[in-house]
N, C-alpha and C positions, 0 to 999 in steps of 0.2 A: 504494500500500500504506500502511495507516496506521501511524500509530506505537503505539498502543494498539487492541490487536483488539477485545476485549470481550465480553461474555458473548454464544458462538452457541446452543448450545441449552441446554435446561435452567435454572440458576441455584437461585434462592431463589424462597420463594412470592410476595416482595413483586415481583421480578424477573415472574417468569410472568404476572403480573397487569398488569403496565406493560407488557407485552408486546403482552399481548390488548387493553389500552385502545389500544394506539398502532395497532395493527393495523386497527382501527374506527376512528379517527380520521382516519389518513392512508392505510392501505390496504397498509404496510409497517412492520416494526420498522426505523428509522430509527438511525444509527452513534450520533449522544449518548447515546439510551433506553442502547444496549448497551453503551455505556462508563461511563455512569451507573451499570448494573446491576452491576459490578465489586467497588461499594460499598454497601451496604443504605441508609447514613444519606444518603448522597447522592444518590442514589437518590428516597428520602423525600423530602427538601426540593427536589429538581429537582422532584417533582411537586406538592407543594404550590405552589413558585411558579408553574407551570404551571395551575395550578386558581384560584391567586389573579389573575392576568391572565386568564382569562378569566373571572370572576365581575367583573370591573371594569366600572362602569356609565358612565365621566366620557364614553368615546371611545364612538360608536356602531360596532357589528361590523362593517360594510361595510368604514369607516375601519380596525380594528385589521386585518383582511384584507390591505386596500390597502398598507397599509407593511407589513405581514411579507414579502409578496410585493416590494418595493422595498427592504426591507432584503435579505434573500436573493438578490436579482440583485446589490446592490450590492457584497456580499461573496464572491459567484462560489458560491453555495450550488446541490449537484446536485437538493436535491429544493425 
């Protein structure tokens, strides 16, 4: 059980829209999006840095893949 639930359904429009983008990304609303979503402004900037890392040209995609996937085992992450 977590300690912060987070927004389940409904929210804010910027909420509903991170919603649907995560939804086509990963194929689920994932527990940060919805704890994110609690706060509008934080919300906002969680997604910007999320847009600015992947607009990043220095790492090629395969690579930035490879470690999200190696950092997420490393941290015991379920998705």
């Amino acid at each position: 059980m977590p300690r912060i639930r987070g927004v389940e359904k409904g929210g804010g429009l910027l909420a509903r829209i991170a919603f649907l983008l995560t939804r086509r990304k990963v194929g689920r609303v994932i527990r940060p999006v919805r704890v994110h979503a609690l706060h509008s402004r934080l919300l906002l900037g969680y997604g910007q840095m999320e847009q600015a890392q992947e607009k990043a040209r220095l790492v090629p995609p395969a690579l930035k893949s490879l470690v999200g996937i190696l950092s997420a085992v490393r941290i015991g992450c379920p998705f």
